[in-house]
C-alpha positions as a printed Julia matrix, in Angstrom:
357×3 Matrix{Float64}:
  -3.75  -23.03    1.3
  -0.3   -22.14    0.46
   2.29  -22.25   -2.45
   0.27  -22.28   -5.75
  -3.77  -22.07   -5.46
  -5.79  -23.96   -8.06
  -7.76  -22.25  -10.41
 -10.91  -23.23   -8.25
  -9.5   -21.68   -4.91
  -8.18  -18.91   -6.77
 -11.9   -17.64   -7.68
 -13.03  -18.25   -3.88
 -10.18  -16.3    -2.4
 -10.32  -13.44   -4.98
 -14.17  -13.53   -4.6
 -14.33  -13.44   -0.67
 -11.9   -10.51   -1.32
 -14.51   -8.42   -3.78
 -17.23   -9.24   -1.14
 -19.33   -5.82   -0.07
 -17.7    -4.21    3.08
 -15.39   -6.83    3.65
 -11.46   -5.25    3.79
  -8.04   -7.01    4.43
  -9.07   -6.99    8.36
 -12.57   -8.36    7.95
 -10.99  -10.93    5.6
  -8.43  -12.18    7.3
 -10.78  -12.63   10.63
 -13.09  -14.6     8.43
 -10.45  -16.51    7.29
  -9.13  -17.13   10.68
 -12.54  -18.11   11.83
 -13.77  -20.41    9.52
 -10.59  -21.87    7.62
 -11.73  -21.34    3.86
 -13.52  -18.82    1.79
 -16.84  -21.13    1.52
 -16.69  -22.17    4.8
 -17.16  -18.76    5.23
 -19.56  -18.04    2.66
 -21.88  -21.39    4.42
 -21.69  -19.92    7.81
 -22.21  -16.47    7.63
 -25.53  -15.94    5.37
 -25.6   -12.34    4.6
 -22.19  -12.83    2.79
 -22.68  -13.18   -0.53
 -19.76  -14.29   -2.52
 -19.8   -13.87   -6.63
 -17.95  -16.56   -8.05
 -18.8   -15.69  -11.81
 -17.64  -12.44  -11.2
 -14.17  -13.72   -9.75
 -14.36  -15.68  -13.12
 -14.19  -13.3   -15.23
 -12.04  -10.99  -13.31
  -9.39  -13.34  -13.4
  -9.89  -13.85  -17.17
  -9.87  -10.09  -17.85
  -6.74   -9.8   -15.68
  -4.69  -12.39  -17.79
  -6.43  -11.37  -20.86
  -4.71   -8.07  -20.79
  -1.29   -9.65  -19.95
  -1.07   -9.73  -16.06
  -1.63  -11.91  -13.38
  -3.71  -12.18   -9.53
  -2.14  -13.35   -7.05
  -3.27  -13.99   -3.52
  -1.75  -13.67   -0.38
  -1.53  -17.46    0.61
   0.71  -18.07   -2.66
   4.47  -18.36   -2.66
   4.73  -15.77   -5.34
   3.08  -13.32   -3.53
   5.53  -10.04   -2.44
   7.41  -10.98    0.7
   7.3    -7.43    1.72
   3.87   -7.53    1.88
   3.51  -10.78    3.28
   4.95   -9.19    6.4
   2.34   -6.21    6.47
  -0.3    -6.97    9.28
  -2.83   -7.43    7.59
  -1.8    -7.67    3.81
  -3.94   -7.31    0.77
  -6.11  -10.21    0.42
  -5.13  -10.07   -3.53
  -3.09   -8.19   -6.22
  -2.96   -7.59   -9.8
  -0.08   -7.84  -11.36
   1.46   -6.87  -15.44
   5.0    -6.85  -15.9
   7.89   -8.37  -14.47
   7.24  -10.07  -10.88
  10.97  -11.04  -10.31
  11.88   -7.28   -9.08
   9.45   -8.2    -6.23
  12.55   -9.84   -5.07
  14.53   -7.08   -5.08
  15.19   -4.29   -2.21
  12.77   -1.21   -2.87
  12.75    2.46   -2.05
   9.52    4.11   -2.36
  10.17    7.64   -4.04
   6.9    10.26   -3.85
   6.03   13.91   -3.35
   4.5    16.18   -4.67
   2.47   16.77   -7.99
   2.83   19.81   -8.55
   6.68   19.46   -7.89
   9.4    22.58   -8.48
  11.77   22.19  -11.2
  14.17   20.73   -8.43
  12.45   18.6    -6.53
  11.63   16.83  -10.46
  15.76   16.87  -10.68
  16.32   15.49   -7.58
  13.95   12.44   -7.88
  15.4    11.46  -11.45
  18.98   11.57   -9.57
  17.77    9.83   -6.69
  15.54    7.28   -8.59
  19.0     7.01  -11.21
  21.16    6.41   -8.3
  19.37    3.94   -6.53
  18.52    1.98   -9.77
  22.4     1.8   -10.76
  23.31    0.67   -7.17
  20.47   -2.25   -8.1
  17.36   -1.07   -6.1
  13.88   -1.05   -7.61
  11.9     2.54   -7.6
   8.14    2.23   -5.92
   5.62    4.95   -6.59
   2.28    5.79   -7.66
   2.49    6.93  -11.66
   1.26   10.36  -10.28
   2.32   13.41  -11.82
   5.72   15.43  -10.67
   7.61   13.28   -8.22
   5.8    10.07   -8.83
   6.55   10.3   -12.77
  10.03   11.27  -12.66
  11.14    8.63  -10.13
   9.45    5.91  -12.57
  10.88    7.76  -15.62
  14.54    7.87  -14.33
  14.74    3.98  -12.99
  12.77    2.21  -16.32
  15.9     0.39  -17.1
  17.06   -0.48  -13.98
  13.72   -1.62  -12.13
  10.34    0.59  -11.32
   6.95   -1.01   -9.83
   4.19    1.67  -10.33
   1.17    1.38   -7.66
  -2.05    2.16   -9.27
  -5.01    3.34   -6.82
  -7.55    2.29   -9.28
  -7.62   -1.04  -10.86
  -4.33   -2.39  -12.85
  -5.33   -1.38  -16.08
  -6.71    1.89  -15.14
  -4.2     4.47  -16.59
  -4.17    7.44  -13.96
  -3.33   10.64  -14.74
  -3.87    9.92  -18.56
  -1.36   12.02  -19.66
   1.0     9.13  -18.71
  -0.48    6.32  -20.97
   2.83    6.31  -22.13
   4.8     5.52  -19.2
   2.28    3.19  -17.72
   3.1     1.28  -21.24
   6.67    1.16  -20.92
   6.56    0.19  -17.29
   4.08   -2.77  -18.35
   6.6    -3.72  -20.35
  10.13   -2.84  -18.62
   8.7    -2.73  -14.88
   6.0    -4.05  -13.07
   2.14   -2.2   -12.47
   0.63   -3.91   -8.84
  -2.96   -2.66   -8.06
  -4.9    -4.23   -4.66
  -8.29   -2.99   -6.79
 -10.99   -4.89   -9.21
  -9.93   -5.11  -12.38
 -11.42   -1.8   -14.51
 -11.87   -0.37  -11.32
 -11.8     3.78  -11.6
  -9.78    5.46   -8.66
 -11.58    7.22   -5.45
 -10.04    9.15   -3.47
 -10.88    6.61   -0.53
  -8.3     4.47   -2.52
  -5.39    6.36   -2.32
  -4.59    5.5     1.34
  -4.37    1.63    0.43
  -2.04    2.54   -3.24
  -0.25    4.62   -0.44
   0.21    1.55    2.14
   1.37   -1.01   -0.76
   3.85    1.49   -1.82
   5.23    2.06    1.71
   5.1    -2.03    2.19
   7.0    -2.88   -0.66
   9.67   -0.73   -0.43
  12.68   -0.75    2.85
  12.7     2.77    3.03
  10.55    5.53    1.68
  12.13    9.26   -0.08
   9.83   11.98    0.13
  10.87   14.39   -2.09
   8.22   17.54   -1.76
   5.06   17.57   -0.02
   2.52   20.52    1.43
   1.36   20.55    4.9
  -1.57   18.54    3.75
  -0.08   16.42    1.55
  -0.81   12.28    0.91
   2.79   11.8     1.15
   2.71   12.49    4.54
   0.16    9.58    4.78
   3.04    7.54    3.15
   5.7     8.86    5.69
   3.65    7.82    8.85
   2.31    4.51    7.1
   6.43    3.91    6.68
   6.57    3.66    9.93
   4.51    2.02   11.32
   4.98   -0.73    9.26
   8.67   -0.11   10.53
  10.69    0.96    7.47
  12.84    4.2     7.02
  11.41    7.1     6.36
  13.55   10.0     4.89
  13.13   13.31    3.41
  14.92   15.78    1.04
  15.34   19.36    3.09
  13.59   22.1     1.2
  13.25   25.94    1.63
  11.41   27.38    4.21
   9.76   29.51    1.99
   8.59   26.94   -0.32
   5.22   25.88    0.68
   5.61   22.46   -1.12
   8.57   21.92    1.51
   6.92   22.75    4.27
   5.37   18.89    4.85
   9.35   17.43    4.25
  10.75   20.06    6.62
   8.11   19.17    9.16
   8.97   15.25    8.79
  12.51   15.76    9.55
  11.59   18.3    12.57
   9.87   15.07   13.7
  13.0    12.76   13.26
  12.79   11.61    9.53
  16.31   10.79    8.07
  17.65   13.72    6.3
  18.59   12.76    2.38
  20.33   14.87   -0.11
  20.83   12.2    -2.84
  21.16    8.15   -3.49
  23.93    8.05   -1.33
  22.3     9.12    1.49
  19.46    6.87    0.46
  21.16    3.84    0.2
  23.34    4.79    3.61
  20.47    4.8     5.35
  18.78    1.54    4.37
  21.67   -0.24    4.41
  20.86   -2.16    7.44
  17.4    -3.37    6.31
  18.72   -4.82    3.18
  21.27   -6.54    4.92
  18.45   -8.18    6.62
  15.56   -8.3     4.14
  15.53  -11.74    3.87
  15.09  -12.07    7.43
  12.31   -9.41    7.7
  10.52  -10.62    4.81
  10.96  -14.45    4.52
   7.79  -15.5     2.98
   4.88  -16.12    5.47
   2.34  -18.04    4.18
  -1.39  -16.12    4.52
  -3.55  -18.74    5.53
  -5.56  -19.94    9.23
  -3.89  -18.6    11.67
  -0.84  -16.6     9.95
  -3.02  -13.65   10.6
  -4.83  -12.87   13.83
  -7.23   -9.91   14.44
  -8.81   -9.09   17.3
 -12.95  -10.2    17.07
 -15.24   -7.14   16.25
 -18.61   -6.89   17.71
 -21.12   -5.98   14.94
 -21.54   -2.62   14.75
 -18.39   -1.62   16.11
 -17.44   -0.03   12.89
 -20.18    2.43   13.2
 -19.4     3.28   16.3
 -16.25    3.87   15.91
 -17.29    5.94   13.17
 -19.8     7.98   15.05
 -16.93    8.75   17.74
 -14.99   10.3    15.46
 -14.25   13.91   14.6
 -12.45   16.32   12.29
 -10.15   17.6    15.05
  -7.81   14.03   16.16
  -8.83   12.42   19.16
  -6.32   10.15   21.05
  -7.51    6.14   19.98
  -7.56    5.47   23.61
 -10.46    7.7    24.05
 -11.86    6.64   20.58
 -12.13    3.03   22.06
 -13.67    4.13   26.06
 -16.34    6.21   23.29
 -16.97    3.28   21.38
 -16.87    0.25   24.2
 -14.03   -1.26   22.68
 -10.32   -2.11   23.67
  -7.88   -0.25   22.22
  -6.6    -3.56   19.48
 -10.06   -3.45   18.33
 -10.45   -0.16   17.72
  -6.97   -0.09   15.39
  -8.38   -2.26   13.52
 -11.84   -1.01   12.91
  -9.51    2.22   12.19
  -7.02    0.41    9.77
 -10.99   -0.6     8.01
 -12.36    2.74    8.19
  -8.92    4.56    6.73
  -8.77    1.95    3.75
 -12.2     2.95    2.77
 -10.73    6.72    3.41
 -12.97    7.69    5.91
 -11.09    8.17    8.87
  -7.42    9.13    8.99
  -4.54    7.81   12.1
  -2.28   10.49   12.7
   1.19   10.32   15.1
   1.0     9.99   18.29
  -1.68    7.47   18.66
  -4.58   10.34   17.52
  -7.31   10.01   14.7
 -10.02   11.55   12.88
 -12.48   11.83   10.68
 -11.87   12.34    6.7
């Protein structure tokens, strides 16, 4: 299945997709294993697939003006595409043609200093004039102003809930006028109401879509240090805006360029440093189609998830040790991980360590 799905396959892709407990890993191994969503559906009995449902999402989803698309499909986001395992599905409103575009994800903080608002507008301004698209996640502070500042020249907002779900509120307003100027994306059901175990995946689309990723403020403790270290591992640039020492909404940016992020101070510096992967975007994310075989996961023994689980603990434990704990190899226990963190119960950290949410 690749290039344009028919409205039939569409609904047995999306619905293997909104399955219980199955995730872009679990998917994607299904998928692997038995070449189609009912073949799947036939052979495994306890998976219970609601077509109607699909149906209707589907209908809701171009009811309200956007779109799904699936992974398989030629106008899915070549980023993505390249993203080990993608999302299965997204919603999309707006304009799909800045998915061909270079991106630079811009986040930070919410409760962001008067600066740090400043310096995303001139960094979200910059890029947008030198004709890069903005990526971010409508939050308050950083999130907002980055959107705000590139409207006319290209933003995609990344919603953790579903693609109509307007979150914060307070910016009904801007989720409007990126609807109609930009582009909303959401992985989530349709009139689905954020968790915070759904952050991590708005977080990994963000970081996907975009060459490089600005973090502008962020605490010790802060999501957008999830976004920094999901950056790179999917191997795009990470940089950071230097902040005071003695501003604790700094202290997360400081630490990323201790650790060898690339120091920015405006678009220049943005757009120096990504240079290279535009250059060769189209090489890095020539469209792949997502179909038998495109992705491989490693098998996982049922019940491996729960062990893996069980092995974990709030203080990070090396993944090697994870796996010896959980009679697994190492491959398998990444992706039981990659699971577990989607659902935003466990959390990877650097240097191969991770724990429990």
């Amino acid at each position: 299945m690749t290039g344009v799905l028919g409205d039939r396959e569409r609904v047995e892709w999306l619905a293997l997709a909104r399955a219980p407990k199955i995730g872009p890993v679990s998917f994607f191994q299904l998928l692997d294993k038995f070449g189609s969503p009912v073949e799947a559906a036939k052979s495994v009995p306890q998976l219970k697939l609601d077509y109607q449902a699909a149906e209707q999402e589907i209908d809701m989803c171009r009811r309200a003006g956007g779109q799904i698309v699936c992974a398989c499909e030629e106008n899915y986001p070549p980023a993505l595409s390249a993203l080990s395992p993608p999302p299965p599905v997204l919603s999309m409103i707006g304009d799909h043609g800045l998915l061909k575009r270079p991106a630079i994800g811009i986040v930070g903080a919410r409760n962001a200093s008067a600066a740090g608002r400043k310096l995303a507008r001139l960094i979200a301004a910059g890029v947008g004039a030198a004709g890069l698209v903005s990526v971010s996640g409508l939050a308050r502070g950083i999130d907002g102003e980055a959107h705000a500042a590139s409207l006319e020249t290209g933003t995609i907002a990344v919603l953790a809930g579903g693609v109509d779900q307007v979150y914060p509120p307070q910016h009904q307003d801007l989720y409007s006028a990126i609807a109609e100027k930009g582009l909303i994306v959401s992985e989530r059901r349709f009139g689905h109401r954020a968790t915070a175990r759904d952050f991590p995946r708005r977080n990994r689309i963000i970081t996907g879509l975009s060459v490089g990723t600005v973090i502008v403020e962020a605490a010790e403790r802060s999501g957008s240090l999830i976004s920094a270290r999901m950056a790179g591992e999917q191997g795009r640039e990470v940089m950071a805006v230097p902040g005071s020492p003695l501003d604790a909404r700094a202290a997360g940016t400081n630490r990323l360029l201790r650790n060898g992020a690339t120091l920015v101070r405006h678009a220049d510096d943005v757009i120096e440093a990504v240079s290279a992967q535009i250059a060769r975007q189209d090489d890095l994310f020539a469209f792949q189609p997502t179909a038998k075989g495109a992705h491989t996961v490693p098998d996982i023994p049922e019940g491996l998830a729960g062990r893996v689980y069980e092995s974990l603990s709030p203080t990070p434990v090396a993944i090697e040790e994870i796996a010896l704990a959980s009679a697994c190899s190492a491959r398998q226990c990444a992706s039981v991980l990659l699971e577990l963190e989607l659902e935003g119960r466990a959390i990877t950290h650097a240097g191969g360590l991770a724990s429990r949410t």
